[in-house]
C-alpha positions in Angstrom: 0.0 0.0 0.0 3.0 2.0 1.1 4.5 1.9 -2.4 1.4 2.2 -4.2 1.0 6.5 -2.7 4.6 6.7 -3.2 4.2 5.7 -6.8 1.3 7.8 -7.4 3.1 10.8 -4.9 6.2 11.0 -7.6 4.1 10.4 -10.8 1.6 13.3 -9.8 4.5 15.7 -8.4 6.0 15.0 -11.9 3.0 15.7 -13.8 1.6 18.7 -11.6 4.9 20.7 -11.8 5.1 21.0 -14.9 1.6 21.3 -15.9 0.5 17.9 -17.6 -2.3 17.1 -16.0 -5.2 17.9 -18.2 -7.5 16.5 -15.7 -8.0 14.2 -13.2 -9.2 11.2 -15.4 -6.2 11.0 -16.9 -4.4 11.0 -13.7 -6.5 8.3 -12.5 -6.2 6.1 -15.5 -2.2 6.3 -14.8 -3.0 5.2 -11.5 -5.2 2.1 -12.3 -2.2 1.1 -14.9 0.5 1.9 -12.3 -1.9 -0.9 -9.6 -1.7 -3.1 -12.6 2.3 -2.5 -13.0 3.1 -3.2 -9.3 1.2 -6.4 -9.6 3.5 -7.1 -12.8 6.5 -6.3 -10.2 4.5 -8.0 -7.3 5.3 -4.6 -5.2 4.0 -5.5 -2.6 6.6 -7.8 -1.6 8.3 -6.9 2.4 11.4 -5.9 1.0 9.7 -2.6 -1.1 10.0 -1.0 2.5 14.1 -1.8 3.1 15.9 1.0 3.2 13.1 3.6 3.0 12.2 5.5 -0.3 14.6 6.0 -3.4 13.3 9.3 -5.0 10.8 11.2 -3.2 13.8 11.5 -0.6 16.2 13.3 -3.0 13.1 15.1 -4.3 12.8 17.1 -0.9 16.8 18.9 -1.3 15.8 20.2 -5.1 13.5 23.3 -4.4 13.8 25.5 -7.1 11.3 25.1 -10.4 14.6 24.5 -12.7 16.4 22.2 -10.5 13.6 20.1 -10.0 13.3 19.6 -13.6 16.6 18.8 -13.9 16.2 15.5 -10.9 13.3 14.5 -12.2 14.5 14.8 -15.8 16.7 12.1 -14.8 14.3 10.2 -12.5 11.8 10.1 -15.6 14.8 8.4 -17.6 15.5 5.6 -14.8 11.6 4.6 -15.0 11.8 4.6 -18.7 15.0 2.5 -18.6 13.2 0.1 -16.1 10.2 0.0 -18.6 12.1 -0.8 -21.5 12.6 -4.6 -19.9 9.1 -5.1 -19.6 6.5 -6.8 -21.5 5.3 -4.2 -23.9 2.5 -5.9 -25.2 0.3 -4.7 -21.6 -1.6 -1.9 -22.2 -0.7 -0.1 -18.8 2.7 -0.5 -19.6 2.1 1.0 -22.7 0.2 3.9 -21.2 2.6 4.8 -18.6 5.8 4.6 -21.1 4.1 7.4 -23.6 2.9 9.9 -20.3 6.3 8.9 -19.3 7.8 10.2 -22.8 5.7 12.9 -22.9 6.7 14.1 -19.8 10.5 13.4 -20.8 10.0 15.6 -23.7 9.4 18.3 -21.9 12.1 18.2 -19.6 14.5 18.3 -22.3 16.8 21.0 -20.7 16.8 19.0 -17.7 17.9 16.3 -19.6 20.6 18.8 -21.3 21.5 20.2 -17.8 22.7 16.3 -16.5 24.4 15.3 -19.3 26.3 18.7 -18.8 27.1 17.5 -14.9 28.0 14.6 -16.3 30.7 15.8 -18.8 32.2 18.0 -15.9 32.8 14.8 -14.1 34.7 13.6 -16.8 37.0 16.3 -17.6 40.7 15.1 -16.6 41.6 17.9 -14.0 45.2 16.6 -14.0 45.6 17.3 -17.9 47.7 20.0 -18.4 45.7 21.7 -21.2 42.6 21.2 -19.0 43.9 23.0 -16.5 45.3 26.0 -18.4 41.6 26.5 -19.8 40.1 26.7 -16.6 42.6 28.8 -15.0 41.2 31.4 -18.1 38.1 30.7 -16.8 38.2 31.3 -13.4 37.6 35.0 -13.2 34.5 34.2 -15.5 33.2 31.5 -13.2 33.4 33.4 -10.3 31.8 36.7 -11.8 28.7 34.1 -12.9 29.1 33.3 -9.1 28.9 36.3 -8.1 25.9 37.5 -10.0 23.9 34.6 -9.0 24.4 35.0 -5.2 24.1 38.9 -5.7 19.9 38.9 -7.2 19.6 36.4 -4.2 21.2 38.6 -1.7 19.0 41.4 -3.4 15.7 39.7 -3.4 16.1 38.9 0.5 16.6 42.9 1.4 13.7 44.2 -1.1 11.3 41.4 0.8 12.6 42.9 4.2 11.8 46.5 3.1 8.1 44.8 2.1 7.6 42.8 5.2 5.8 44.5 7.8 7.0 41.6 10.4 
């Protein structure tokens, strides 16, 4: 039962934040295909509880609009992946691939925006050449810093000049 709110929790945060929900039919068909998947995966199995929850919890630390799309983005991809090794010929599975894609396509700069992290984590920092580039870069990086932390810095002050607390 546990997993069956969580699934329905991560699919409708999905869906709501980035306004695919059309209307609540549609949301409830997902969720009559999604009861029909966990039977597929016999989800309710004891060991769905071990270890507690693997997205909703990272979900929680990415508050902004444009870094949630960027987790789920990749969260999307991982239940695609998981999809693509299932029978294909069941119509829920069906359904929830295409919402699934549909959602995927529109999170295409999220999807931009990982594959970006992950060619930082790639770059060999010990190459010379690598590191002359980014020494170039530095005062750049740090002006982009700065800007960013400076509108947050002035947002705070204009809402303390607003607040009447």
């Amino acid at each position: 039962m546990a997993f069956q709110i969580y699934s329905l929790f991560v699919l409708s945060i999905i869906m709501i934040s980035f306004g695919h929900v059309e209307n609540r039919l549609n949301l409830l068909q997902l969720q009559n295909d999604i009861d029909k998947l966990k039977a597929d995966f016999n989800s309710s199995h004891s060991d769905v509880a071990d270890g507690g929850p693997i997205f909703t919890e990272r979900l929680s630390s990415w508050t902004e609009r444009n870094e949630k799309r960027i987790i789920l983005s990749q969260i999307i991809s991982m239940y695609l992946k998981m999809l693509e090794n299932t029978d294909r010929s069941k119509a829920h599975v069906r359904n929830i691939s295409e919402e699934l894609h549909t959602l995927k396509e529109s999170l295409s700069d999220g999807s931009k925006k990982i594959e970006d992290l992950k060619d930082l984590t790639k770059l060999q920092m010990s190459d010379l050449k690598i590191q002359r580039k980014a020494v170039n870069e530095l005062f750049s990086v740090l002006q982009k810093l700065g800007d960013t932390s400076g509108s947050h810095k002035r947002k705070r002050s204009q809402f303390q000049r607003l607040c009447k607390c």
